[in-house]
C-alpha positions in Angstrom: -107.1 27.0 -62.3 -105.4 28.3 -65.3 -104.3 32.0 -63.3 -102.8 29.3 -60.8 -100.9 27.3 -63.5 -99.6 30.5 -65.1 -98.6 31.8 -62.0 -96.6 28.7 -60.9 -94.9 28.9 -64.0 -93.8 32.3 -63.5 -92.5 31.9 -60.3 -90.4 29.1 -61.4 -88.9 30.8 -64.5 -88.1 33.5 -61.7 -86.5 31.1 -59.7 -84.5 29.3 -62.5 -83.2 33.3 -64.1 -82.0 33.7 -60.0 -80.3 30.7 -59.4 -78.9 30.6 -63.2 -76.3 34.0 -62.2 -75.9 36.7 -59.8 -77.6 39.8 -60.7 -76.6 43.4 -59.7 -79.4 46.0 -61.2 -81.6 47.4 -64.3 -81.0 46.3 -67.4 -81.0 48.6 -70.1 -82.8 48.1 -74.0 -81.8 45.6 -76.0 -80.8 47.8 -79.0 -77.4 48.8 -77.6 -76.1 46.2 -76.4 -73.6 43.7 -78.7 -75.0 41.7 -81.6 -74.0 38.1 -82.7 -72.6 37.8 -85.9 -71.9 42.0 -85.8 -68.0 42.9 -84.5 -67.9 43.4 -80.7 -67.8 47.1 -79.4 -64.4 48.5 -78.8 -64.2 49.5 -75.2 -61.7 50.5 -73.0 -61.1 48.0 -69.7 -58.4 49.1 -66.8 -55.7 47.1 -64.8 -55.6 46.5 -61.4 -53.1 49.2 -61.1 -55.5 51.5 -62.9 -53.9 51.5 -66.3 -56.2 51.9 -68.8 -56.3 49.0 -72.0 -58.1 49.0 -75.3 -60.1 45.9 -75.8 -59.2 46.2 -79.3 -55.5 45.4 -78.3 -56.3 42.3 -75.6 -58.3 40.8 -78.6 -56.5 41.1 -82.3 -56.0 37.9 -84.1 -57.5 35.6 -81.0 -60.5 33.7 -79.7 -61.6 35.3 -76.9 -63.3 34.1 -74.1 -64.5 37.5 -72.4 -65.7 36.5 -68.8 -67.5 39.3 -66.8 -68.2 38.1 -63.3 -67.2 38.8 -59.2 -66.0 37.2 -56.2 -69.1 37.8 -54.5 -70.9 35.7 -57.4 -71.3 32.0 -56.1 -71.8 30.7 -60.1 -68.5 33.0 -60.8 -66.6 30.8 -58.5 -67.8 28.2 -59.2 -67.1 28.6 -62.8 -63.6 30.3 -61.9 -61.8 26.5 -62.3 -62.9 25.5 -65.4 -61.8 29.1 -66.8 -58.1 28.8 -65.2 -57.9 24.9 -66.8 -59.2 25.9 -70.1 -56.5 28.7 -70.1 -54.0 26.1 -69.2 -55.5 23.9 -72.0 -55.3 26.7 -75.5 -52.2 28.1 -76.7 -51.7 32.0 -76.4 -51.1 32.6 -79.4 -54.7 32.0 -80.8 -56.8 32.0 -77.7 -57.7 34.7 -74.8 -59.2 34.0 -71.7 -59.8 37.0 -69.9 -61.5 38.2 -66.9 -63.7 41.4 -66.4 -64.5 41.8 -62.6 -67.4 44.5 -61.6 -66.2 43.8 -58.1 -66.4 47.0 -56.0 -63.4 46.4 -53.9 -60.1 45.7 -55.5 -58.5 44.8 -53.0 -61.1 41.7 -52.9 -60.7 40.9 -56.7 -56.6 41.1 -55.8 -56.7 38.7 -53.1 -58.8 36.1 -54.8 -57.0 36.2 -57.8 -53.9 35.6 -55.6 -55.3 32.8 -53.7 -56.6 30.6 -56.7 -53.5 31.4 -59.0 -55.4 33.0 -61.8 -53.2 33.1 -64.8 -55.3 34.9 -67.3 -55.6 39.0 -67.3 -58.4 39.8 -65.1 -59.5 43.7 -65.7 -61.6 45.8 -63.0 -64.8 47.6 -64.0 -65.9 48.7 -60.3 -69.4 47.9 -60.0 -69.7 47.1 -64.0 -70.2 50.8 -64.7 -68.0 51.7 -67.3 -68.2 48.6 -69.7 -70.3 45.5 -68.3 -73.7 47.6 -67.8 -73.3 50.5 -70.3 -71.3 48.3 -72.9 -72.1 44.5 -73.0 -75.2 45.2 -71.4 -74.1 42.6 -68.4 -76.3 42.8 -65.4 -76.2 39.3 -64.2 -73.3 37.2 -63.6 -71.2 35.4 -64.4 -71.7 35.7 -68.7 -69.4 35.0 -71.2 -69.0 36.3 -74.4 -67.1 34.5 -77.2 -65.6 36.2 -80.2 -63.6 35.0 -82.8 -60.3 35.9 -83.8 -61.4 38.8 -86.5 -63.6 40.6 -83.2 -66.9 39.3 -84.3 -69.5 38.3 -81.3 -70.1 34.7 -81.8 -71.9 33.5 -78.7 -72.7 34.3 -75.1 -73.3 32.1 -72.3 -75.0 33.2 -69.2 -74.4 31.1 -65.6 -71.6 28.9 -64.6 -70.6 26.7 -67.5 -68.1 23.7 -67.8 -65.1 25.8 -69.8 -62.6 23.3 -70.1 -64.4 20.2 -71.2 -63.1 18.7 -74.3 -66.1 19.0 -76.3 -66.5 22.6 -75.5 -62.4 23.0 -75.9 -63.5 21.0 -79.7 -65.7 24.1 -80.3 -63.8 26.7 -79.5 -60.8 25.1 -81.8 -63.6 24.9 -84.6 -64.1 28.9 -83.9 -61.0 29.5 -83.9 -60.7 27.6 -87.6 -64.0 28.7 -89.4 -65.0 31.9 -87.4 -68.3 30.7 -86.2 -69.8 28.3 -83.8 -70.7 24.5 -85.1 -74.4 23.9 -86.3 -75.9 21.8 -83.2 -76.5 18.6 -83.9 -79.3 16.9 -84.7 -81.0 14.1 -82.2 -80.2 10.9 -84.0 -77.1 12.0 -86.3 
């Protein structure tokens, strides 16, 4: 009985991890990748047009909402919406959202980012193999890494995720202010 029960569990904590994102390989050990409250890696991401960009530069002085994800990811576009409104929503001069496809084709990731009109910089790391695997440690998609506006890693979120709500637009304005995420609240406060 209690195999059974421990086996139905794991199957549906399998299930939820699969529908949660799309996955695309091995992960790799947990001591390399980025660490909250520690300043985010610098890495190097390149343009459609194959020009190469420091992250370093893309991030000075602004939140940033780092999104690594692909057109071939159905929680990517589903989440793509919410990213293109909440871009819409924060000024430029203190916010970042930006896009880091591991598509393998570009000429996919250049035709859907034609046809839904994303504003925000969208960066190409074919197949996630020179920064989302090796550097973030990114292996299922989408997930989004936030970091404040002096580079430090402040949160990650993993699956689709409601971007441009105005309680998650509140938090990210409280980031931007203080640094660091708000203290969760409490139930009955």
């Amino acid at each position: 009985m209690m195999n059974g029960l421990i086996r139905h569990f794991l199957v549906l904590l399998a299930l939820g991890a699969l529908l949660a994102a799309c996955s695309a390989g091995d992960q790799q050990s947990a001591s390399s990748l980025p660490v909250k409250g520690k300043a985010m890696p610098t890495f190097q991401m390149t343009t459609l047009d194959g020009k190469p960009v420091k992250s370093h530069a893309q991030f000075a002085g602004k939140v940033v909402i780092l999104n690594v994800w692909a057109t071939w990811c159905p929680p990517c576009r589903k989440e793509m919406p919410d990213l293109i409104r909440l871009s819409r929503l924060l000024p430029a001069n203190k916010f970042a959202v930006i896009g880091l496809s591991v598509d393998n084709n570009a000429d996919d990731l250049r035709t859907f980012i034609k046809e839904h009109h994303i504003p925000f910089p969208i960066f190409w790391d074919k197949g996630g193999k020179q920064v989302a695997a090796p550097v973030l440690g990114v292996f299922k998609y989408p997930e989004t890494f936030v970091i404040n506006r002096r580079g430090i890693y402040v949160d990650k979120i993993i699956g689709a995720f409601p971007w441009a709500s105005p309680n998650i637009v509140g938090v990210l304005n409280y980031i931007y202010k203080t640094g660091h995420a708000p203290e969760p609240t409490k139930k009955g406060e």
